[in-house]
mmCIF file as gemmi writes it, N, C-alpha and C atoms, coordinates in Angstrom:
data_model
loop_
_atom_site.group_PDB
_atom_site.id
_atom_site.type_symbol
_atom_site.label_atom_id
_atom_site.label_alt_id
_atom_site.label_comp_id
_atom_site.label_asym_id
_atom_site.label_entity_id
_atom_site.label_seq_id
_atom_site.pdbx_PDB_ins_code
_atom_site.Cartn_x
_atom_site.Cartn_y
_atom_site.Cartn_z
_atom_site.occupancy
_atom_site.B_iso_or_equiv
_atom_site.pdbx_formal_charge
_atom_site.auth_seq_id
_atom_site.auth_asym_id
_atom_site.pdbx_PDB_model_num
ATOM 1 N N . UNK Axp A 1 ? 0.803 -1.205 0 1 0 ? 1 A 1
ATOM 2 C CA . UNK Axp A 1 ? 0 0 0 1 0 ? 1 A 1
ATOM 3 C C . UNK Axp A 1 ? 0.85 1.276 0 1 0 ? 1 A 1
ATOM 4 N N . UNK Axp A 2 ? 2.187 0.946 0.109 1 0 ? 2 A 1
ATOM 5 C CA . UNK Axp A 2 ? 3.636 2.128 -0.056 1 0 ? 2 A 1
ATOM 6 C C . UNK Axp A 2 ? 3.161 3.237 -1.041 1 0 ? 2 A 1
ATOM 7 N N . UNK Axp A 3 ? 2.488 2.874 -2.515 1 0 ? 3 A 1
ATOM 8 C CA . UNK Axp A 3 ? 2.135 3.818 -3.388 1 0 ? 3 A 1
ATOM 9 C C . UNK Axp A 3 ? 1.073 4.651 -2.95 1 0 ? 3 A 1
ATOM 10 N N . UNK Axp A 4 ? 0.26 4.15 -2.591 1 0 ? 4 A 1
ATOM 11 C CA . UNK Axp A 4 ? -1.641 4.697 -1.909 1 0 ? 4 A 1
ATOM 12 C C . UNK Axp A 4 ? -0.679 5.763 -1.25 1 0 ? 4 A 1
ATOM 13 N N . UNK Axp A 5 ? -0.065 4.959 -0.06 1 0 ? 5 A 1
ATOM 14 C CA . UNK Axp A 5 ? -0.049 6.533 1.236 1 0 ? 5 A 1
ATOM 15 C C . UNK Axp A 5 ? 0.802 7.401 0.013 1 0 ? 5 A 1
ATOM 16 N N . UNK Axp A 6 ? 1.722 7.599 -0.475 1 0 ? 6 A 1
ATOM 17 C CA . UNK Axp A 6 ? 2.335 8.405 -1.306 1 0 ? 6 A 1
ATOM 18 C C . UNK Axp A 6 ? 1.63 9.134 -1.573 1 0 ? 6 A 1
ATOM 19 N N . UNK Axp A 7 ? 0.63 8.79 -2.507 1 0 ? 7 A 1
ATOM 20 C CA . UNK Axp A 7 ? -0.361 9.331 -3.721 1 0 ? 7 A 1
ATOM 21 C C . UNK Axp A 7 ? -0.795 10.179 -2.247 1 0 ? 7 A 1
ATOM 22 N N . UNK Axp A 8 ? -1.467 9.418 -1.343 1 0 ? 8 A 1
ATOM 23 C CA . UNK Axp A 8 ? -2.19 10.59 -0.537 1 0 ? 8 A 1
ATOM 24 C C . UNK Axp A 8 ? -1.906 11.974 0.024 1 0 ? 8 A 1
ATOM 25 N N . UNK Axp A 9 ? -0.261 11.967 0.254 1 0 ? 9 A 1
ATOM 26 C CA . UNK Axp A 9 ? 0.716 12.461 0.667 1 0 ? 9 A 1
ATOM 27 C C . UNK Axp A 9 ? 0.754 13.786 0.152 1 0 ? 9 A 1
ATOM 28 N N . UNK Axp A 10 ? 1.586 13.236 -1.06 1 0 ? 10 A 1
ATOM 29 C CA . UNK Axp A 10 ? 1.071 14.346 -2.608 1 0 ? 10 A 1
ATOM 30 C C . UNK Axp A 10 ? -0.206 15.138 -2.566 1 0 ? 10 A 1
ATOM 31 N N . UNK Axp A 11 ? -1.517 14.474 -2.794 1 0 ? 11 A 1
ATOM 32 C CA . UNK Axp A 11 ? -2.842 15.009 -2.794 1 0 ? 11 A 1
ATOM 33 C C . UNK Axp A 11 ? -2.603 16.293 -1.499 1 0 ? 11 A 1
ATOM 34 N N . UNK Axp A 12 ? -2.746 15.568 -0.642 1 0 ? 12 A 1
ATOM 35 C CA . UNK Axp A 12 ? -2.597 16.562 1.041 1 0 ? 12 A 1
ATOM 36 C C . UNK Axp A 12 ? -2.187 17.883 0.663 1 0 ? 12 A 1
ATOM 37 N N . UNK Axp A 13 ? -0.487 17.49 0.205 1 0 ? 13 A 1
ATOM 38 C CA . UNK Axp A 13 ? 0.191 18.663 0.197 1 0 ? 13 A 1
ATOM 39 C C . UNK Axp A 13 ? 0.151 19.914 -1.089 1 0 ? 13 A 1
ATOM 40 N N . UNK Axp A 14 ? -0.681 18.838 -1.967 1 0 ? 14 A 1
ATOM 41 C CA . UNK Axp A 14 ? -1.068 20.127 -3.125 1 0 ? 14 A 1
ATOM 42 C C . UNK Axp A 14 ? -2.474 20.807 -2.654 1 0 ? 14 A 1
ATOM 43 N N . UNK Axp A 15 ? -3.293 19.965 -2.208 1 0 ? 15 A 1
ATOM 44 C CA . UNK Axp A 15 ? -4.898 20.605 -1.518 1 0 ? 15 A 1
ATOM 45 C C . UNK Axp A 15 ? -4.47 21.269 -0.597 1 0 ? 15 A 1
ATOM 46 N N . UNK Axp A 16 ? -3.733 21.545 0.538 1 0 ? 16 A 1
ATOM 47 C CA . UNK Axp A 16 ? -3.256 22.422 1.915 1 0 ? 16 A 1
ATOM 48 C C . UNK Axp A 16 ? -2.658 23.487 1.01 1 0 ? 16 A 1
ATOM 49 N N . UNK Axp A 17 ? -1.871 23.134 0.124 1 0 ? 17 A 1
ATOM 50 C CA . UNK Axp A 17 ? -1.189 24.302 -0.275 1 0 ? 17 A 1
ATOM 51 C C . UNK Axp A 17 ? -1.739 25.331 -1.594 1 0 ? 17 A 1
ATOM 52 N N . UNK Axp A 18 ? -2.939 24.503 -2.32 1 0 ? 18 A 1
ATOM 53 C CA . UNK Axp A 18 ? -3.813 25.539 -3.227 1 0 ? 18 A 1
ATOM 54 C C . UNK Axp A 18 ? -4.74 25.795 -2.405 1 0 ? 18 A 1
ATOM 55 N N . UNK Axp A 19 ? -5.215 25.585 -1.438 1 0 ? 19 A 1
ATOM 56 C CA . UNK Axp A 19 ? -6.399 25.903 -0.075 1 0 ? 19 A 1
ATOM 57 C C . UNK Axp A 19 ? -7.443 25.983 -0.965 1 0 ? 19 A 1
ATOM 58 N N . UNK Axp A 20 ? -7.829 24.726 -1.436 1 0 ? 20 A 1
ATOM 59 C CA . UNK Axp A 20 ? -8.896 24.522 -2.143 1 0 ? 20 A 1
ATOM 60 C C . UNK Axp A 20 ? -10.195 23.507 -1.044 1 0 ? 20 A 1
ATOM 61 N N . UNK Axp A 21 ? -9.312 23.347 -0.338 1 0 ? 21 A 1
ATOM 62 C CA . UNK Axp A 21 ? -10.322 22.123 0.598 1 0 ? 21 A 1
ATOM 63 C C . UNK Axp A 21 ? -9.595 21.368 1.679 1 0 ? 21 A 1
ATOM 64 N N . UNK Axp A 22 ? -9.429 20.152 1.652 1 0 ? 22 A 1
ATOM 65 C CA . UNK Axp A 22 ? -9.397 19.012 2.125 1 0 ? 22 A 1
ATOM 66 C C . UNK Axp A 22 ? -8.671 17.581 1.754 1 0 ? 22 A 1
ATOM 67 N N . UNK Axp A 23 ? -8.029 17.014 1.989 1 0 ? 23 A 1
ATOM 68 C CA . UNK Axp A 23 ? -7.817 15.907 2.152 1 0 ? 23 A 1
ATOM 69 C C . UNK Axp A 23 ? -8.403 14.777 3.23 1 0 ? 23 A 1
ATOM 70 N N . UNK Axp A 24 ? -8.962 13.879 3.469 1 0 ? 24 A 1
ATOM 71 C CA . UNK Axp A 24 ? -9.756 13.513 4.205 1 0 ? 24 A 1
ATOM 72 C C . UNK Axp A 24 ? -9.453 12.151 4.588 1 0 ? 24 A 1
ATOM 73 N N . UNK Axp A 25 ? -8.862 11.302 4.303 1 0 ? 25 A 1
ATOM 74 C CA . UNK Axp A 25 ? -8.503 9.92 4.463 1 0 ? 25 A 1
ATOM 75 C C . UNK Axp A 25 ? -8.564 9.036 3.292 1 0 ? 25 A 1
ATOM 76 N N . UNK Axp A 26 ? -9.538 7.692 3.441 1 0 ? 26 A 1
ATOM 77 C CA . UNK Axp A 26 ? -9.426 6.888 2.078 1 0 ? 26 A 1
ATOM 78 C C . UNK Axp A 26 ? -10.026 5.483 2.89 1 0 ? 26 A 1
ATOM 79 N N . UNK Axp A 27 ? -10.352 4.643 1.896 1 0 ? 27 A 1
ATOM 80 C CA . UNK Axp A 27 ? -11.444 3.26 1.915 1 0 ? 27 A 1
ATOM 81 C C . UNK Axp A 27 ? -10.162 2.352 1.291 1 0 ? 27 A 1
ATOM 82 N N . UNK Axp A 28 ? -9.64 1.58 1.462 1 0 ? 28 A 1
ATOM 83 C CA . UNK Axp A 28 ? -8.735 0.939 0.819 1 0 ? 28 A 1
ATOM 84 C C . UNK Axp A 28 ? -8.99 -0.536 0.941 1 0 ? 28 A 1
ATOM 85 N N . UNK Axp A 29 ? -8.855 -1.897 -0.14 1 0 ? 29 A 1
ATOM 86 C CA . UNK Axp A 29 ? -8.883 -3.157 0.277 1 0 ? 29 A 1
ATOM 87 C C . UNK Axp A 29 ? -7.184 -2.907 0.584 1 0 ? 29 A 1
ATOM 88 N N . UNK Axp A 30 ? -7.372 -3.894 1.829 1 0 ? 30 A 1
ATOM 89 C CA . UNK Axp A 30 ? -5.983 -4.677 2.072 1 0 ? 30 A 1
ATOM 90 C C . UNK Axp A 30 ? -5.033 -5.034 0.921 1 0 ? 30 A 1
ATOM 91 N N . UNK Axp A 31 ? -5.582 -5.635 -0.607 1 0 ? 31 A 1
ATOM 92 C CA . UNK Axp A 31 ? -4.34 -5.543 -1.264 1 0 ? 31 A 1
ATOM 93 C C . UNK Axp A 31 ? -4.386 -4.545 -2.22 1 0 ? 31 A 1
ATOM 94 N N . UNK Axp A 32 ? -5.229 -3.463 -1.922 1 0 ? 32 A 1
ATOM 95 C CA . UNK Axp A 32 ? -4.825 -2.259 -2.511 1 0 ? 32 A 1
ATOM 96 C C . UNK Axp A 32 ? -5.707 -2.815 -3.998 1 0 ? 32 A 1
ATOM 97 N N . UNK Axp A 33 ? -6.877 -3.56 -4.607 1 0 ? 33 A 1
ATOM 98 C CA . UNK Axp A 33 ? -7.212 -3.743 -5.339 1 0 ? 33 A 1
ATOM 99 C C . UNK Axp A 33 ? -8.604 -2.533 -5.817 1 0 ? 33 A 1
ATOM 100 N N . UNK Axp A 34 ? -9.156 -2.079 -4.87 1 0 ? 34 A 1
ATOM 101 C CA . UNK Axp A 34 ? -9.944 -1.088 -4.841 1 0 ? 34 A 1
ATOM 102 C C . UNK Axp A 34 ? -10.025 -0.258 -3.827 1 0 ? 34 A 1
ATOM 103 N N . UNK Axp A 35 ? -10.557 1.08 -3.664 1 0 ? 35 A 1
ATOM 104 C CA . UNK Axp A 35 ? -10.412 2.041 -2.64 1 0 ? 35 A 1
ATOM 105 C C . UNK Axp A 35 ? -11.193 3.827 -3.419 1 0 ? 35 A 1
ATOM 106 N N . UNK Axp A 36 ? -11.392 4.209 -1.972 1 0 ? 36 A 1
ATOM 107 C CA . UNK Axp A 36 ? -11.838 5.725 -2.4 1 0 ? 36 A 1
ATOM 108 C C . UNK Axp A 36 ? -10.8 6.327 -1.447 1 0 ? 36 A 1
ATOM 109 N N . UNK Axp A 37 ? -10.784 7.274 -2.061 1 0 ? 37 A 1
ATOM 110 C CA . UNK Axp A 37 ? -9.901 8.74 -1.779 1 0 ? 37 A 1
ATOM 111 C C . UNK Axp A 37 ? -11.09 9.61 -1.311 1 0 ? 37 A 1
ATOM 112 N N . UNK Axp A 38 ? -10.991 10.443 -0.135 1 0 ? 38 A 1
ATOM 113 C CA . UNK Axp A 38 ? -12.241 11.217 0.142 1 0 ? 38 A 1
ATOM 114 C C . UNK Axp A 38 ? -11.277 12.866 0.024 1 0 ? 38 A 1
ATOM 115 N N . UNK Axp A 39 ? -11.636 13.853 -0.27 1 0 ? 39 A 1
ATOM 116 C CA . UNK Axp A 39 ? -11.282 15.263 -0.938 1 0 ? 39 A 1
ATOM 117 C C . UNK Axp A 39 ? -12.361 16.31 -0.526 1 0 ? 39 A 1
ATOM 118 N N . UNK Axp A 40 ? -12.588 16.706 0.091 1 0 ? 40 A 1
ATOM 119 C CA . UNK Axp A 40 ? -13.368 17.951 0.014 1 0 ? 40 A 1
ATOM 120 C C . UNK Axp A 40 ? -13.205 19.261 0.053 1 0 ? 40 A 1
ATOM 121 N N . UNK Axp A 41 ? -13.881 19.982 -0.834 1 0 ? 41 A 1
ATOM 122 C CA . UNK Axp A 41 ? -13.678 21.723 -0.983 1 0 ? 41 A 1
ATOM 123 C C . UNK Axp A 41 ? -15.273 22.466 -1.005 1 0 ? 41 A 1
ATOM 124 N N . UNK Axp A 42 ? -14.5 23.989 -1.789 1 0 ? 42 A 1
ATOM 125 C CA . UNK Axp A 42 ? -16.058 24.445 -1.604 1 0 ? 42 A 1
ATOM 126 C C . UNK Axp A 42 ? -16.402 24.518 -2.588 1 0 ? 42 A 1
ATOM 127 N N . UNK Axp A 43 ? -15.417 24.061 -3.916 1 0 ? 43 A 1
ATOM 128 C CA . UNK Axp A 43 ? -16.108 24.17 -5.203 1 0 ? 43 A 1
ATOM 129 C C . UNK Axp A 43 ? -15.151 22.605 -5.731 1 0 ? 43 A 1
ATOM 130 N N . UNK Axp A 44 ? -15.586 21.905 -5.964 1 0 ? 44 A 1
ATOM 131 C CA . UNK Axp A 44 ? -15.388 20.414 -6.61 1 0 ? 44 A 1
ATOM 132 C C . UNK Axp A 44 ? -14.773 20.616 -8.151 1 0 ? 44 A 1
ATOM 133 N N . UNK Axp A 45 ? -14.632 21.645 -8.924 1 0 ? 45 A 1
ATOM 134 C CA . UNK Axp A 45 ? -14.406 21.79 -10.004 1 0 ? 45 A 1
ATOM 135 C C . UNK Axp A 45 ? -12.742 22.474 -9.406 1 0 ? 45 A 1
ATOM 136 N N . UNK Axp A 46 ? -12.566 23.234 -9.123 1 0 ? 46 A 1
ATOM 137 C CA . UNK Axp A 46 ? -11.233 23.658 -8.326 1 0 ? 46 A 1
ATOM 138 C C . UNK Axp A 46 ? -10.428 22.636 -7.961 1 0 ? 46 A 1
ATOM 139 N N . UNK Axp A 47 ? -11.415 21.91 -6.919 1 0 ? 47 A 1
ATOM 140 C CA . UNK Axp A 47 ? -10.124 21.234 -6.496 1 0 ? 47 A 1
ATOM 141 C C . UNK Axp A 47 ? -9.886 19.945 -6.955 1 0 ? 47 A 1
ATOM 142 N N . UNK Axp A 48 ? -10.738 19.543 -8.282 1 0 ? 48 A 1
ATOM 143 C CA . UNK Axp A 48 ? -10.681 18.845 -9.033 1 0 ? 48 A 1
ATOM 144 C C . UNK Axp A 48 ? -9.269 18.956 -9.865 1 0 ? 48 A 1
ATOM 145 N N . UNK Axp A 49 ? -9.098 19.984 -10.689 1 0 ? 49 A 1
ATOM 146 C CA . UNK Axp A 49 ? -8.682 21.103 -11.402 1 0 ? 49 A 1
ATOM 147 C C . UNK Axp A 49 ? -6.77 20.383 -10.155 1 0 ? 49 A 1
ATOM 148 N N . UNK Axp A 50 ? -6.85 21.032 -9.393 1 0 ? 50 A 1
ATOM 149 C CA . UNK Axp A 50 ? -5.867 20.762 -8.761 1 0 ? 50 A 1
ATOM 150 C C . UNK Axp A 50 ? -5.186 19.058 -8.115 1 0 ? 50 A 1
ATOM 151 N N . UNK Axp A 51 ? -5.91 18.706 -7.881 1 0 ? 51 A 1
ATOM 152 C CA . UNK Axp A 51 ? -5.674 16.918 -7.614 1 0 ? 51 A 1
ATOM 153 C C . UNK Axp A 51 ? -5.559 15.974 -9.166 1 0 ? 51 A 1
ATOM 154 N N . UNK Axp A 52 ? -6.289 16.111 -9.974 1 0 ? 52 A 1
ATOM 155 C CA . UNK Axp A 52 ? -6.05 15.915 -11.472 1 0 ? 52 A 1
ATOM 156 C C . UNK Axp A 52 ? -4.819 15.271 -12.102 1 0 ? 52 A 1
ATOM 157 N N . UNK Axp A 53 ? -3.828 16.128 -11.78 1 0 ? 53 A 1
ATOM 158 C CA . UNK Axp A 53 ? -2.731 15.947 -12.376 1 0 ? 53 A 1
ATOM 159 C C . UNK Axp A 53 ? -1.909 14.826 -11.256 1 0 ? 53 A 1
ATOM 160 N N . UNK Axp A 54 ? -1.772 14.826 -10.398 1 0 ? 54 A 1
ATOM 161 C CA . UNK Axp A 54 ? -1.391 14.312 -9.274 1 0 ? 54 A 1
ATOM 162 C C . UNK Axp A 54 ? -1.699 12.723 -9.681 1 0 ? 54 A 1
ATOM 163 N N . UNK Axp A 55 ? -3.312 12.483 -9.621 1 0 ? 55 A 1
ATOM 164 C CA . UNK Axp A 55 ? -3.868 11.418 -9.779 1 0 ? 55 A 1
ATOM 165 C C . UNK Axp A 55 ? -3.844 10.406 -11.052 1 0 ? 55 A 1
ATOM 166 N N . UNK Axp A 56 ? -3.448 11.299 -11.931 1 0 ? 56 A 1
ATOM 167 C CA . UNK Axp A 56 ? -3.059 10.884 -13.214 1 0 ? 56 A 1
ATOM 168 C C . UNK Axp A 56 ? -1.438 10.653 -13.596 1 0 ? 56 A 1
ATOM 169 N N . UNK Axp A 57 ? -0.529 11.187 -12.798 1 0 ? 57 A 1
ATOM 170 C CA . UNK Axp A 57 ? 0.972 10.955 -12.663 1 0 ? 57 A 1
ATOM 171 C C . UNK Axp A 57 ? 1.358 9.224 -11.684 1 0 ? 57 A 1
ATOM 172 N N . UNK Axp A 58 ? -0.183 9.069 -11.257 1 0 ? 58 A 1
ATOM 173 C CA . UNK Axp A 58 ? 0.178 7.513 -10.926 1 0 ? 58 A 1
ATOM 174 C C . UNK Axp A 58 ? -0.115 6.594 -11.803 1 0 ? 58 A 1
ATOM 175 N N . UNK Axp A 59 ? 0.232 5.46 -12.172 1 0 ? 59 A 1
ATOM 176 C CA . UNK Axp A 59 ? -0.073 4.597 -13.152 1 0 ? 59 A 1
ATOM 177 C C . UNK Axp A 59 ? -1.264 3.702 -12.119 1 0 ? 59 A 1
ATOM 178 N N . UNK Axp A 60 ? -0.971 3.404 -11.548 1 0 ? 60 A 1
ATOM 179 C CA . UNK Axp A 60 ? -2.126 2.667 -10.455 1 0 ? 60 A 1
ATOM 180 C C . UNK Axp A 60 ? -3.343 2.768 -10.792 1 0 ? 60 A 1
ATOM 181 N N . UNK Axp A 61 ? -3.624 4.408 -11.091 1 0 ? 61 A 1
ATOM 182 C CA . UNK Axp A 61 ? -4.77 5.339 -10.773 1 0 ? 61 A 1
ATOM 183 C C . UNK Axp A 61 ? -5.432 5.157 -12.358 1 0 ? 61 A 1
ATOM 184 N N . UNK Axp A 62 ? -4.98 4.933 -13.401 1 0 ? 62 A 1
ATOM 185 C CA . UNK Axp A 62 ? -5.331 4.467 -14.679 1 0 ? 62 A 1
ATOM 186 C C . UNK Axp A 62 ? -6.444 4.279 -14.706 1 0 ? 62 A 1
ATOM 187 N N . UNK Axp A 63 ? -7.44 4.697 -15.446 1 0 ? 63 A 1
ATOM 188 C CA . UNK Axp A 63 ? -9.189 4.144 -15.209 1 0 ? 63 A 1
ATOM 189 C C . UNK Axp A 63 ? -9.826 4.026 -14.518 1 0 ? 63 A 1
ATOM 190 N N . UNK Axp A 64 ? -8.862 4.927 -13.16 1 0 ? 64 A 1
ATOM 191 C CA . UNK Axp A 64 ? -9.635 5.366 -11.987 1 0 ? 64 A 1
ATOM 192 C C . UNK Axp A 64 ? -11.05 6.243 -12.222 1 0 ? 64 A 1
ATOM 193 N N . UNK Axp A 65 ? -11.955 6.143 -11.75 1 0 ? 65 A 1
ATOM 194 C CA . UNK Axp A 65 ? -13.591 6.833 -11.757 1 0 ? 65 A 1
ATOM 195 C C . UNK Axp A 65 ? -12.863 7.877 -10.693 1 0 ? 65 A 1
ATOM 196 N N . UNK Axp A 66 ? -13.526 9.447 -10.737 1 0 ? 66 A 1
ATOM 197 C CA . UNK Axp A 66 ? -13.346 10.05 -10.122 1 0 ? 66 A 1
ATOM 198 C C . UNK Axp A 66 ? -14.894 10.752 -9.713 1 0 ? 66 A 1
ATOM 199 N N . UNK Axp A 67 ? -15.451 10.94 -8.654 1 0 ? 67 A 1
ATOM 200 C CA . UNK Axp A 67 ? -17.017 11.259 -8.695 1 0 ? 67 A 1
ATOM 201 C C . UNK Axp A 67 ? -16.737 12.524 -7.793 1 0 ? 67 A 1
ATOM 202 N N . UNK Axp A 68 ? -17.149 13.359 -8.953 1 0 ? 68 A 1
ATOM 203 C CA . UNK Axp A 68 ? -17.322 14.945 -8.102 1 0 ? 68 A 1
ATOM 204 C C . UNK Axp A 68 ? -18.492 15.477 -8.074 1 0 ? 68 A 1
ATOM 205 N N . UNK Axp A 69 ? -19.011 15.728 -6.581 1 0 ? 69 A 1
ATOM 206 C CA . UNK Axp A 69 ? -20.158 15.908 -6.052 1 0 ? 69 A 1
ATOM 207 C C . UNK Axp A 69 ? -20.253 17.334 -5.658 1 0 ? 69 A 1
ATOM 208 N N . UNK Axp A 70 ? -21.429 17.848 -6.075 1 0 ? 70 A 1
ATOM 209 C CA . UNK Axp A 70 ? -21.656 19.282 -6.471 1 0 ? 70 A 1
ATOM 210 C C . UNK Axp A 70 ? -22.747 19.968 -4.908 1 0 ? 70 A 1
ATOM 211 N N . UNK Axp A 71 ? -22.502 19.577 -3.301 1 0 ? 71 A 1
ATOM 212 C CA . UNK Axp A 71 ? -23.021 19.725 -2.248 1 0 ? 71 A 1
ATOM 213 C C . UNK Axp A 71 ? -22.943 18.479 -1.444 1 0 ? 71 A 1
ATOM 214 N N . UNK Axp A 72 ? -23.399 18.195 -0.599 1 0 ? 72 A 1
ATOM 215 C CA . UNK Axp A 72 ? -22.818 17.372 0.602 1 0 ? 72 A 1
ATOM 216 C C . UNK Axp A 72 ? -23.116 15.548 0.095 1 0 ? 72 A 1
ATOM 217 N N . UNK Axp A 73 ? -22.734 14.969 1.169 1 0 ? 73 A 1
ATOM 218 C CA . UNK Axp A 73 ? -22.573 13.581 0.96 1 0 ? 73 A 1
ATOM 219 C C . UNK Axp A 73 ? -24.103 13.055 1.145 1 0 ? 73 A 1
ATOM 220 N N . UNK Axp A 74 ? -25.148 12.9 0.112 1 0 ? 74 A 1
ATOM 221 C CA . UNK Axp A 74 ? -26.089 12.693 0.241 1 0 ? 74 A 1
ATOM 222 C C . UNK Axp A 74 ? -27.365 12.105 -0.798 1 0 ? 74 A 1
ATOM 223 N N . UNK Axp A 75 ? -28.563 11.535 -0.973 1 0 ? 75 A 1
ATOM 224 C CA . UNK Axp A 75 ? -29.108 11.669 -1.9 1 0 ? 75 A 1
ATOM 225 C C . UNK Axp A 75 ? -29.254 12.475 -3.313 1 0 ? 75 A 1
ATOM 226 N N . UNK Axp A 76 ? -29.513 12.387 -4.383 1 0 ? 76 A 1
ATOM 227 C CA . UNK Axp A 76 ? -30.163 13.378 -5.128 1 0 ? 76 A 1
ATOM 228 C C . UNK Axp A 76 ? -29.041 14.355 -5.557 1 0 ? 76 A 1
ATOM 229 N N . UNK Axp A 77 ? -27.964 14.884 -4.966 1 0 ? 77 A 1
ATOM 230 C CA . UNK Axp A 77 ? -27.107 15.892 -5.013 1 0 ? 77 A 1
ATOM 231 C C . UNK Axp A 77 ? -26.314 15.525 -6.362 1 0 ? 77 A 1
ATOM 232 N N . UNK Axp A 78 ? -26.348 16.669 -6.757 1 0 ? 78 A 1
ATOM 233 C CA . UNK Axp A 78 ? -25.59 16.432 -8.34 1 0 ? 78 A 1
ATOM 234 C C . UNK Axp A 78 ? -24.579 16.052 -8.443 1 0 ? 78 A 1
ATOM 235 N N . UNK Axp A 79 ? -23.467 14.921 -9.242 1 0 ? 79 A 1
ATOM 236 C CA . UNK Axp A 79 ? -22.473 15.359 -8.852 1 0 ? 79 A 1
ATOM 237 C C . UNK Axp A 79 ? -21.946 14.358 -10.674 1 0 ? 79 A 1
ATOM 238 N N . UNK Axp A 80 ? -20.745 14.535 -10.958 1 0 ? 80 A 1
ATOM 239 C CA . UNK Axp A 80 ? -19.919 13.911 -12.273 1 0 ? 80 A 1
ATOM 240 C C . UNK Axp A 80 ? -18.831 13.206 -12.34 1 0 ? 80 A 1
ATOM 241 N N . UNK Axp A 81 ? -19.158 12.243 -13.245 1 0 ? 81 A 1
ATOM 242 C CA . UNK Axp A 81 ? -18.06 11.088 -13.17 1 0 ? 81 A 1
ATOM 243 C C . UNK Axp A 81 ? -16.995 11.429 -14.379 1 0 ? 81 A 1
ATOM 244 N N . UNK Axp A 82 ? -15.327 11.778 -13.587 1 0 ? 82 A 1
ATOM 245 C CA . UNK Axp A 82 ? -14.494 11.51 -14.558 1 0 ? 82 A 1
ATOM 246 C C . UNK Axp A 82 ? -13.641 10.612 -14.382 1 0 ? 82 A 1
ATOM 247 N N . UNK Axp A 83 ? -13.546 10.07 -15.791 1 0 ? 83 A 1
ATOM 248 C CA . UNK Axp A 83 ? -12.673 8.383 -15.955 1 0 ? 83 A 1
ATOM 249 C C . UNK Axp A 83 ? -10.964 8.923 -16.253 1 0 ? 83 A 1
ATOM 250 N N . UNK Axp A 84 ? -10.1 8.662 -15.166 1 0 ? 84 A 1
ATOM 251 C CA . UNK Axp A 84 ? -8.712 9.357 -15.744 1 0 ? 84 A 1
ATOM 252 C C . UNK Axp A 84 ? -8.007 8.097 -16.425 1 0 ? 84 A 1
ATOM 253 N N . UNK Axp A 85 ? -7.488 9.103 -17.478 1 0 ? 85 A 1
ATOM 254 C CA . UNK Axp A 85 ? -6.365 8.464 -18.458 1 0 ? 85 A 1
ATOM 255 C C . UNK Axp A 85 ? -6.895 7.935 -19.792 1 0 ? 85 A 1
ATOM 256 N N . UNK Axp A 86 ? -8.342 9.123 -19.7 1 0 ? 86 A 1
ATOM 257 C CA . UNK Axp A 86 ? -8.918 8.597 -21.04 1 0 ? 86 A 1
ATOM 258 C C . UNK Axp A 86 ? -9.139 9.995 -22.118 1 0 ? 86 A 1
């Protein structure tokens, strides 16, 4: 899981340092076969915009789904799926 914490690492220190939001933890299987990354800001397109490149400089992350949600963690709330590395 050496790569995951990395990647998270990275994320942290580019989100703290564009003060777009949040870094928040992560859902991970034990062999690292699936997992969520949790991110929050006040505009999802920003700090999209900023984690992006990060997430796409891992090969891991390849055809990773990325779901950006447009208001809180909940029913109904709008939100868009981008597929990286496509």
């Amino acid at each position: 899981l050496a790569p995951i914490f990395a990647l998270e690492h990275r994320l942290e220190e580019a989100i703290v340092n564009a003060e777009v939001g949040e870094y928040d933890g992560n859902e991970v299987a034990v062999d690292g076969a699936d997992g969520i990354l949790y991110m929050y800001g006040p505009d999802g397109d920003v700090l999209f915009n900023v984690v992006q490149p990060i997430l796409e400089s891992a090969k891991f992350m390849e055809g990773a789904n990325v779901v950006i949600r447009y208001g809180p963690p909940e029913d109904g709330v709008e939100e868009r799926t981008v597929r990286l590395g496509t």
